[in-house]
C-alpha positions as CSV (number, residue, x, y, z in Angstrom):
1,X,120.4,91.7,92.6
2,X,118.5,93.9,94.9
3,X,118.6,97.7,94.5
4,X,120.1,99.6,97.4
5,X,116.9,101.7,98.1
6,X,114.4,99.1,98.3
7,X,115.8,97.3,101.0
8,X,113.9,98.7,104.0
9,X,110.9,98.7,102.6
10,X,110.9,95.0,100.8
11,X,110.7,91.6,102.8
12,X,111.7,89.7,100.0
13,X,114.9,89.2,101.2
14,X,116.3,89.5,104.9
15,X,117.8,92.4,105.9
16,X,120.7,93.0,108.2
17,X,118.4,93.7,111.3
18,X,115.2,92.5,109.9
19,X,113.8,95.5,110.3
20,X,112.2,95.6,106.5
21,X,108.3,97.3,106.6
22,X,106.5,97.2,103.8
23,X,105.3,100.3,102.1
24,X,101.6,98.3,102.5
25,X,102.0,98.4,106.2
26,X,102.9,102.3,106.3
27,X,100.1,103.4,104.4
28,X,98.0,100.8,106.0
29,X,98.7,103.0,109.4
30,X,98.8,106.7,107.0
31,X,94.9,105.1,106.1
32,X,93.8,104.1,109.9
33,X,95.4,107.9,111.1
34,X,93.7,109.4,108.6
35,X,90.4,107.8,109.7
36,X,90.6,108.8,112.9
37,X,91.1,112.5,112.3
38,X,88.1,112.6,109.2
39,X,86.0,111.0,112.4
40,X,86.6,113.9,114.9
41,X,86.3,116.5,112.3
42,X,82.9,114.8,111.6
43,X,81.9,114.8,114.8
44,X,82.9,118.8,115.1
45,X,80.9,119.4,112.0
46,X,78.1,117.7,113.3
47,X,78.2,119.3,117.0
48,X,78.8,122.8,115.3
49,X,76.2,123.4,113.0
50,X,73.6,121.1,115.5
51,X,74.3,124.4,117.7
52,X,74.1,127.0,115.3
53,X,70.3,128.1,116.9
54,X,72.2,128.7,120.0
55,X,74.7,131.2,118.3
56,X,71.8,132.4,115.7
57,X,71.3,136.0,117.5
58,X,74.9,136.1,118.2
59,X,75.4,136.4,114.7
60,X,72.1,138.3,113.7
61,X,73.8,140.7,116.4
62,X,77.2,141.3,114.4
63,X,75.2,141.6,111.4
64,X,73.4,144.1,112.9
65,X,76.0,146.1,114.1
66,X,78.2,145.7,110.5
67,X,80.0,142.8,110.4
68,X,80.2,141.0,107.1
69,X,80.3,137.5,106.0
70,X,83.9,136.8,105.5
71,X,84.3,138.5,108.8
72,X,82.6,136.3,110.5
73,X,84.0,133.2,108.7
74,X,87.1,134.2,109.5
75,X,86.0,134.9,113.2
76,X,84.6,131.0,113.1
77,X,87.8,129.7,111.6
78,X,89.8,131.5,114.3
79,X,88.1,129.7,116.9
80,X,88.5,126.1,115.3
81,X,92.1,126.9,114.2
82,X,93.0,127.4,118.7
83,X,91.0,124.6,119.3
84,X,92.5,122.0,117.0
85,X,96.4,124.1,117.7
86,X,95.6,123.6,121.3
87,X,94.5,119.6,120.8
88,X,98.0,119.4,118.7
89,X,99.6,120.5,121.9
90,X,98.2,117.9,123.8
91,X,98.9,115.4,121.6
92,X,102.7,116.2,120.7
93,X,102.9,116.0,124.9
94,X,100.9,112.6,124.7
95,X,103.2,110.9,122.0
96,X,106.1,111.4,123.6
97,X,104.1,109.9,126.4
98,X,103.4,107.0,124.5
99,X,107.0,106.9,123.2
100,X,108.4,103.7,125.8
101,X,105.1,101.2,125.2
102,X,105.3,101.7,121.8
103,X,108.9,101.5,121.3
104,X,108.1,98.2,123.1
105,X,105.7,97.5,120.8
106,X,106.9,97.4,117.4
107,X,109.9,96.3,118.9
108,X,111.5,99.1,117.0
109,X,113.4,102.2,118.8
110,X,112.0,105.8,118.8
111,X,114.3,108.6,119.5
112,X,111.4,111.0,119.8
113,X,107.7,111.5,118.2
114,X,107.9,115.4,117.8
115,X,111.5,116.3,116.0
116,X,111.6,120.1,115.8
117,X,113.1,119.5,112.3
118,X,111.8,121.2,110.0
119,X,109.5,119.1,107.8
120,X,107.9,117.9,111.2
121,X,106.7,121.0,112.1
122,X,105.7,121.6,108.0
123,X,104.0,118.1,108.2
124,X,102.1,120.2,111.9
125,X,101.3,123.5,110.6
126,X,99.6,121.5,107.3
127,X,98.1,119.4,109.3
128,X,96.3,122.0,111.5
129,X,95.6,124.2,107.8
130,X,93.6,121.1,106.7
131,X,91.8,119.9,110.1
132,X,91.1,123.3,110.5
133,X,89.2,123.5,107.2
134,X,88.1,120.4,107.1
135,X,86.3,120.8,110.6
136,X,85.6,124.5,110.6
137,X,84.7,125.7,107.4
138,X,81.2,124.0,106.7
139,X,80.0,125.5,110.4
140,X,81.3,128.8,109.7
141,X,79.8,129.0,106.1
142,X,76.3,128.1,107.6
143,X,76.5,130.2,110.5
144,X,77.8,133.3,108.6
145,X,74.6,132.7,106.3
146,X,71.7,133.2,108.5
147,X,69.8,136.0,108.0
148,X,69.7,138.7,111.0
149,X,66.6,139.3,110.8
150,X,65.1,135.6,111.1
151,X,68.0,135.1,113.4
152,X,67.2,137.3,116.1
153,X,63.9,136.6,116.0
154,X,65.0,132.8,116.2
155,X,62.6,132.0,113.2
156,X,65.7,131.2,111.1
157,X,65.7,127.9,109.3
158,X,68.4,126.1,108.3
159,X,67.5,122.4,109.1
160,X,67.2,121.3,105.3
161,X,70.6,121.8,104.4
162,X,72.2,120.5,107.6
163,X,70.2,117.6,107.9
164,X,71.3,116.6,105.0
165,X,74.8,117.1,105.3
166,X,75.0,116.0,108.9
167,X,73.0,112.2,107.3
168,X,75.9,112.2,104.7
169,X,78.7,112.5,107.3
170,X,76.5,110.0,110.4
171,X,76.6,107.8,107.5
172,X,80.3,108.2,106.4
173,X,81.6,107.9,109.8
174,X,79.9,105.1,110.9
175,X,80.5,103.2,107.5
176,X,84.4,103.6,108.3
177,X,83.2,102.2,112.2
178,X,81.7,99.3,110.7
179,X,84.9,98.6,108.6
180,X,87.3,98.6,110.9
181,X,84.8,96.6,113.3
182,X,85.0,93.5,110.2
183,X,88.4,93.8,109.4
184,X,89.5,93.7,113.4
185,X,87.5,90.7,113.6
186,X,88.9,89.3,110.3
187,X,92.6,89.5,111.2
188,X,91.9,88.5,114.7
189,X,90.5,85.0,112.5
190,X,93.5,84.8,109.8
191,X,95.7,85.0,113.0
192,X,93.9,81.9,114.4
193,X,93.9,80.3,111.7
194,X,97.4,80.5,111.6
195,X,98.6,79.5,114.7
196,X,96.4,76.8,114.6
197,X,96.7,74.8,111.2
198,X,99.2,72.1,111.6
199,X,102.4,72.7,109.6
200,X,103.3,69.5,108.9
201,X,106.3,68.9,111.5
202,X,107.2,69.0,115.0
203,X,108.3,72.1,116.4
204,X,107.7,71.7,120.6
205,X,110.4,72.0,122.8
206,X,113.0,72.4,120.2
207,X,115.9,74.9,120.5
208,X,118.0,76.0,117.6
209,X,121.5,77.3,118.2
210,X,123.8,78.6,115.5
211,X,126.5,76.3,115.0
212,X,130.3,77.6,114.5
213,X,130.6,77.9,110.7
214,X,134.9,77.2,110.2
215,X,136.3,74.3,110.0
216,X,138.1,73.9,112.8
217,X,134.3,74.0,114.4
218,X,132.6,71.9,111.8
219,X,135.5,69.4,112.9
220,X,134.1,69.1,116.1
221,X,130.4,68.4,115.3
222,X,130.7,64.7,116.4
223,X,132.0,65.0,119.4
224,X,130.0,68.1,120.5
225,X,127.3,65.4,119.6
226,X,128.6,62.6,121.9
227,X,128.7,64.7,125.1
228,X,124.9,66.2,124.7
229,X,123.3,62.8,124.0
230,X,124.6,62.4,127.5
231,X,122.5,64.9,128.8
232,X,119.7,63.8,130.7
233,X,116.7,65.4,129.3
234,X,117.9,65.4,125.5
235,X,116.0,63.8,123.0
236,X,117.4,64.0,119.9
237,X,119.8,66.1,117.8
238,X,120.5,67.4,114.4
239,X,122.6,68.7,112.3
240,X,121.4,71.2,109.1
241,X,121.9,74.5,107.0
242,X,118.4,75.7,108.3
243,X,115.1,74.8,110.2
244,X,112.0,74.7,108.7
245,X,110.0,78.1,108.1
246,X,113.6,79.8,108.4
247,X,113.1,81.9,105.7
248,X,116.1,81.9,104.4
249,X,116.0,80.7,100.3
250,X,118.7,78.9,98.7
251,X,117.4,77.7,95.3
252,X,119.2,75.8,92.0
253,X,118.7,74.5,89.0
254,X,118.7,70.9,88.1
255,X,118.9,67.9,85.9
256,X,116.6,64.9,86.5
257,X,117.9,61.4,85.3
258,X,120.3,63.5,82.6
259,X,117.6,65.8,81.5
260,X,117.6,69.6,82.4
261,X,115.0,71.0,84.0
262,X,113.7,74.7,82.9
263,X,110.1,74.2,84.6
264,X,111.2,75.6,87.9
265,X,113.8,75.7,90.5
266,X,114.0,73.1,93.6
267,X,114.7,74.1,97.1
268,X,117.6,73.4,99.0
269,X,117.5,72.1,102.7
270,X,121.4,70.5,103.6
271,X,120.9,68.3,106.8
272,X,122.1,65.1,108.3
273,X,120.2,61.9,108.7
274,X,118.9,62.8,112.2
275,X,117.1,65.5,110.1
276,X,113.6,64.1,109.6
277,X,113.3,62.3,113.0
278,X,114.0,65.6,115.2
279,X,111.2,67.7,113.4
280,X,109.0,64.1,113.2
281,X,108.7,64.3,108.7
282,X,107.0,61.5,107.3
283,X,108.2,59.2,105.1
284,X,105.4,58.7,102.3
285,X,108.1,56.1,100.7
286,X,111.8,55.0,100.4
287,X,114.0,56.4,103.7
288,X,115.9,58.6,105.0
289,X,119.5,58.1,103.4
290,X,122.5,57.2,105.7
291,X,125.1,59.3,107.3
292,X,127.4,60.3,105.0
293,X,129.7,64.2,104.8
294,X,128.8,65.1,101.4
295,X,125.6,64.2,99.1
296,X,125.2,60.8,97.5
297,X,121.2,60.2,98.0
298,X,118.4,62.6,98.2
299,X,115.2,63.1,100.2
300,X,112.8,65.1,98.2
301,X,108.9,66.1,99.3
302,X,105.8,65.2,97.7
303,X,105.2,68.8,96.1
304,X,108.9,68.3,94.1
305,X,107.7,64.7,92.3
306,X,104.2,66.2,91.9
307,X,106.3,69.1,89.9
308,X,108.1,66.7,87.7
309,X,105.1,64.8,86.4
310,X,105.2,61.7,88.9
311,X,102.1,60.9,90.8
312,X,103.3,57.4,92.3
313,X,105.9,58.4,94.7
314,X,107.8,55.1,94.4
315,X,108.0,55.1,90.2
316,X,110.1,58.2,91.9
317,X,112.8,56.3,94.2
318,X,116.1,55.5,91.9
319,X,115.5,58.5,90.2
320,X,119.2,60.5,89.5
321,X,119.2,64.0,90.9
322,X,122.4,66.5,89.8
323,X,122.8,69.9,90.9
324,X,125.5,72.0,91.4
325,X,128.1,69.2,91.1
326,X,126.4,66.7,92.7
327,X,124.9,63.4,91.7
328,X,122.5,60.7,93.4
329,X,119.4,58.6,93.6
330,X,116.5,59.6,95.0
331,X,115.6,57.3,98.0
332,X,113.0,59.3,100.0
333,X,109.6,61.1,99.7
334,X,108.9,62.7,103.1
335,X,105.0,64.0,103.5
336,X,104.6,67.7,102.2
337,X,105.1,70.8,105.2
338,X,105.2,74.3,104.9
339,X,108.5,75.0,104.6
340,X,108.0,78.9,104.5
341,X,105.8,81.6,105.7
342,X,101.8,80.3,105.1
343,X,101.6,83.4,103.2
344,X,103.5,81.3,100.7
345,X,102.9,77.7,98.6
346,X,104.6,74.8,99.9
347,X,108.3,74.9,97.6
348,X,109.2,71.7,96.0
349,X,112.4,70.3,98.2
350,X,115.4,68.0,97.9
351,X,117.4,67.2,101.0
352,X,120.8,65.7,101.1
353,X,124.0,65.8,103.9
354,X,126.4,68.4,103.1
355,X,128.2,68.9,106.2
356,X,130.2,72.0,105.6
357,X,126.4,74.0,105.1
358,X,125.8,72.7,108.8
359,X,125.8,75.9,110.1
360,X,122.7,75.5,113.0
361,X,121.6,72.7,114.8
362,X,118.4,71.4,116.6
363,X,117.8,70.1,119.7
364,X,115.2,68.0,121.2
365,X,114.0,68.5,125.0
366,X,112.3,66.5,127.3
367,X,109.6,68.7,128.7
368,X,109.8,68.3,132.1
369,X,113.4,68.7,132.3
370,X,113.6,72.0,129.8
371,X,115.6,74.2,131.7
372,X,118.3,72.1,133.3
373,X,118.5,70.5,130.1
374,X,119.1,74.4,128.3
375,X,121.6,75.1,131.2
376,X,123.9,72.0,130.4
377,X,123.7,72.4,127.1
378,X,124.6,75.9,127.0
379,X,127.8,75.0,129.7
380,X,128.7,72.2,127.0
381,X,128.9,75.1,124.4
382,X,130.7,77.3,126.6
383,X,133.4,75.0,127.5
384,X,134.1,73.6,123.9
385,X,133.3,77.3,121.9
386,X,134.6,79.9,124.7
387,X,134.9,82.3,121.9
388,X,131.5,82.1,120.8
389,X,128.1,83.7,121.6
390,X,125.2,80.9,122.7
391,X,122.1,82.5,121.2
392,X,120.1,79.3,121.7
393,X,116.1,80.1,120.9
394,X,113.1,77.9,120.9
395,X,112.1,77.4,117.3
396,X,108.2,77.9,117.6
397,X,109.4,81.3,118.7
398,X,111.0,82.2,115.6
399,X,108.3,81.0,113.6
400,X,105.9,83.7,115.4
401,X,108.1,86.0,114.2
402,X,107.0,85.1,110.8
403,X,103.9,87.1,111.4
404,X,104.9,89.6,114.0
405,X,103.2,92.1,111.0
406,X,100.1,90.7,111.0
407,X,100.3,90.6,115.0
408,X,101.4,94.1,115.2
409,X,98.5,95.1,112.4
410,X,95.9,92.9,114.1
411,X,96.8,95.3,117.6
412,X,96.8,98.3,115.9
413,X,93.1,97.4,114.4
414,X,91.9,96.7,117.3
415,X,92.9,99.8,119.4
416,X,92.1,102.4,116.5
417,X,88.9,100.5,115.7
418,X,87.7,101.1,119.6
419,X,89.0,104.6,119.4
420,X,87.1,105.8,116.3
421,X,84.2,103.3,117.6
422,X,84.2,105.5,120.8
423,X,84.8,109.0,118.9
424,X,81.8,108.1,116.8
425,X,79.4,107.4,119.5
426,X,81.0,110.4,121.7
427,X,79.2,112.4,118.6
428,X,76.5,110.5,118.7
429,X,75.6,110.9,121.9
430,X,76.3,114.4,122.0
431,X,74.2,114.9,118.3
432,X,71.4,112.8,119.9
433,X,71.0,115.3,123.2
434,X,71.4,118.5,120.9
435,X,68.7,116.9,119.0
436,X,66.2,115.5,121.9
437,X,66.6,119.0,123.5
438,X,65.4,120.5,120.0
439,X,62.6,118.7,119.9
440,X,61.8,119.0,123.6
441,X,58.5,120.9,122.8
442,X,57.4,118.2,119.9
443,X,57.8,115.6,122.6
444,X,55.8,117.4,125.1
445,X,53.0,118.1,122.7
446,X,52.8,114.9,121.8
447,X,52.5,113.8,125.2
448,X,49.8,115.9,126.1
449,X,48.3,114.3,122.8
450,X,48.6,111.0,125.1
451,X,51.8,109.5,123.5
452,X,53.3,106.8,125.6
453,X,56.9,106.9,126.9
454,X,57.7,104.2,124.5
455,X,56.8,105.5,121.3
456,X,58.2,108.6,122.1
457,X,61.6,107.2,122.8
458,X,60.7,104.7,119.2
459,X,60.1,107.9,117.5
460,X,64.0,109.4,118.6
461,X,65.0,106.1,118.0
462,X,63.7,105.7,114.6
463,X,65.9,108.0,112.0
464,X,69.6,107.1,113.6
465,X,68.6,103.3,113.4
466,X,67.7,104.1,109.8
467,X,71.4,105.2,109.5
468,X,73.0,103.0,111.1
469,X,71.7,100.2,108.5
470,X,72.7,102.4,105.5
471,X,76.3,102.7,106.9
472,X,76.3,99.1,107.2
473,X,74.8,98.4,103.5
474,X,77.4,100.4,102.3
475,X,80.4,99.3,104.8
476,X,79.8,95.4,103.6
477,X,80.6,95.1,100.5
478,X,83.8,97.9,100.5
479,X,84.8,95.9,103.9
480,X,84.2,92.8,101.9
481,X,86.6,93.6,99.1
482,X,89.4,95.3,101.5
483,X,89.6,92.2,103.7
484,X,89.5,89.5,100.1
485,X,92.5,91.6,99.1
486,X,94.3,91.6,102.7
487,X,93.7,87.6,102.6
488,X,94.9,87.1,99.0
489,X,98.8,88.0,100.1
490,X,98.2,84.6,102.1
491,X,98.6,80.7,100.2
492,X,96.5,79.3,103.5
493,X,93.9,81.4,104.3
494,X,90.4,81.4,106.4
495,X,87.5,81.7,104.9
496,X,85.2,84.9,104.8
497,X,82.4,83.7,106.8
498,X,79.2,86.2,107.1
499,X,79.5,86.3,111.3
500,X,81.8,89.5,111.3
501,X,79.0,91.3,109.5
502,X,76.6,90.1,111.3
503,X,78.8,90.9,114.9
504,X,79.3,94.5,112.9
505,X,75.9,95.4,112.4
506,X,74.9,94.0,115.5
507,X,77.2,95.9,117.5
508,X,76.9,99.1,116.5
509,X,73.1,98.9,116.2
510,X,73.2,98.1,119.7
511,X,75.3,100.8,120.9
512,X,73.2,103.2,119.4
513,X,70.1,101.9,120.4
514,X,71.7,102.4,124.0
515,X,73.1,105.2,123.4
516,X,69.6,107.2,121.9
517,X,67.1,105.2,124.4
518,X,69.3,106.7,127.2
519,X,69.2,110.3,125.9
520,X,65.7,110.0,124.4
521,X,64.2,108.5,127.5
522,X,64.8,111.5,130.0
523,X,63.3,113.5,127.6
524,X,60.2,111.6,126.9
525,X,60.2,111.5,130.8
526,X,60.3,115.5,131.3
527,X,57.1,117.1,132.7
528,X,54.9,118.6,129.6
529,X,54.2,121.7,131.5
530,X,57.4,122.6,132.6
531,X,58.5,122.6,128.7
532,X,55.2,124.2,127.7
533,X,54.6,126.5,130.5
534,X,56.1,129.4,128.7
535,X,54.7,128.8,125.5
């Protein structure tokens, strides 16, 4: 029983489009969003009150002529509140832009990114309240604070206060870069991993078609059989209720040699004897049973004898399997494979022949004669099925779409981790010139004092490398625990190896030694008289 409601957003059971997302995978994109906006309001914050000597006898000038505080907070907040209205413009114009790719992308279709419903443009006008405050209010609180006096004098000093604010936020935007920068790196791995650990069976060049399920079909299994084994480039074929990693769960009860079984429930997999050859299953003991249309022997895997207390898969063979009816001797282990998703443990299995659950079949093809092999087969189907759809698909296909979420999250990652890599460095770079020009008249001085260029540009370099390691000290251990509780939804997993911190740190130290050489270099470089001459 599955409540109406939760079916979109739960995957433990299909749904009719299998288009279930997971509330994870919504707030996981609410999280990166909200990221990206808490970086450009940083970077505003920063920018803003970096420039507040600029606008210091602006403001000492109001003063003078009667304006009051909240008047000129308001005045400030009016400024941010049309510049982040008008970047809300550009971006409603942008995502419906964007609308086709992504569409494309999450394979999912989008009627339109702006609705002019009404709780889209409630969910707007919030959403430019809180940017707005979030980004305008500390720069308009300083700025309507300085003193006229001091201010039009240009004495005014508000460094203390900023400096330490603008530290907090360098250091809180760049631990969120650092984040994203491991975790990126860490799906990209899992994802590897992935597609690279052997599943235990063969799945190249194998094409799964849905098989007719009434009887009058099912009747016709055998010969539909004789005329593609006569198909030059067909290897194989098989008969079953499912592939492997179909995802589909059909689990029982059952009684072992008389006695019930309350431990746990045993898989199901109905398939003929062709079974375990087309997807290559090893035999750890006994064989495959014969061809037969209903069960009278059973196949099980190593995990099911493991589960009933045998450890010497032969003591198992003879054993007397009943469930749901039906009766018979074990005569086959087959070597463990993962049967489901690797998010999951390998199931314990029993397979038997219970041709009226044949509802797919598999199909083995030579590789170098694939696609006239696929267009006689599918002219086979047409002739004897007129009435029914060929949807033949290659099966290692379908198994990708076993993790088409973590493909779709480890894209998303990527692109929103460059983005609010590259808004964080846009600030940067922009803090670092404010900063550099500021201290225009230090550098000169020292200069003339005979500093070198290098120490100079050491010197700039000095307090945003500082930074930059804090934000990693405290990105590493928050990244570490995010990404142990990402991997912990998987049964086969990578390990967390200490190279994406490393690449992390690396990488962003890097960029901002780039970044602040650049910048601090041309000013190290600027004649000392021209910046002194008027002093």
């Amino acid at each position: 029983m599955q409540a109406l409601k939760d079916i979109h957003f739960s995957k433990q059971y299909s749904n009719f489009g299998d288009t279930a997302v997971t509330l994870n995978d919504i707030y996981g994109l609410g999280l990166i969003a909200l990221f990206l906006i808490l970086s450009a309001c940083i970077n505003f914050i920063n920018l803003a009150t970096a420039q507040s000597v600029n606008r210091g006898k602006e403001v000492g000038i109001r003063k003078v002529m009667g304006a009051i505080r909240p008047q000129l907070v308001v005045q400030f907040l009016t400024e941010t509140i049309l510049i982040t209205a008008s970047s809300m413009v550009f971006a409603c114009i942008f995502s419906e832009l964007a609308l086709s790719p992504l569409s494309s992308f999450l394979k999912l279709p989008i009627s339109s990114a702006v609705s002019l419903n009404i709780e889209m443009v409630g969910f707007l006008l919030i959403l430019l309240i809180l940017v707005t405050i979030l980004a305008g209010f500390y720069p308009a609180l300083i700025l309507s604070g300085l003193n006229p006096v001091s201010a039009l004098k240009n004495r005014f000093r508000i460094q203390t206060g900023i400096i330490s604010c603008r530290t907090l936020l360098i250091v809180a935007q760049f631990s969120v870069t650092v984040i994203l920068i491991i975790g990126t790196l860490m799906v990209i791995r899992q994802m590897k991993y992935m597609r690279e650990k052997p599943l235990g069976f063969d799945k190249d060049h194998i094409i799964l078609v849905n098989f007719p399920g009434d009887s009058a079909s099912l009747s016709r299994q055998q010969l539909f059989r004789n005329k593609i084994s006569q198909v030059n480039g067909i290897k194989m074929l098989s008969f079953f209720a499912r592939p492997p990693l179909s995802g589909l769960m059909n689990t029982t009860n059952f009684y072992i040699d008389g006695r019930e079984n309350k431990d746990f429930e045993v898989r199901l997999s109905m398939s003929d004897e062709h079974y375990f050859d087309l997807f290559g299953l090893n035999f750890i003991s006994g064989k495959v049973y014969g061809k037969s249309d209903t069960a009278n022997a059973y196949v099980t895997n190593e995990t099911f004898i493991k589960k009933i207390g045998i450890s010497n898969p032969q003591l198992a063979l003879g054993k007397i399997i009943s469930q749901n009816g039906r009766t018979g001797p074990i005569v086959g282990i087959v070597k463990d494979f993962n049967d489901q998703s690797l998010k999951e443990q390998i199931s314990p299995m029993i397979f038997y022949q219970e041709k009226r659950q044949f509802y797919s079949m598999g199909i083995k093809l030579e590789q170098l004669q694939l696609e006239n092999a696929k267009k006689e087969v599918e002219a086979i189907w047409t002739s004897m099925f007129p009435n029914e759809i060929y949807n033949a698909k290659f099966i290692d296909d379908d198994i990708q779409r076993y993790y088409e979420s973590e493909r779709v999250t480890g894209m998303l990652l990527t692109t929103f981790g460059t983005l609010i890599m590259f808004i964080a460095f846009i600030g940067l770079f922009g803090l670092v010139s404010f900063i550099a020009a500021q201290r225009s008249r230090e550098v000169a001085i020292r200069k003339i004092l005979g500093a070198s260029n290098l120490e100079l540009v050491t010197m700039l370099n000095g307090s945003f490398i500082k930074l930059i390691l804090i934000a990693n000290v405290i990105a590493w251990p928050i990244a570490y625990l995010l990404i142990d509780k990402w991997l912990s939804s998987f049964a086969y997993r990578s390990s967390i190896g200490i190279w994406p911190f490393v690449f992390a740190m690396t990488a962003s130290l890097l960029i901002t030694l780039i970044i602040v050489t650049l910048r601090s270099y041309r000013v190290a470089n600027t004649n000392a008289v021209n910046v002194l001459r008027y002093e």
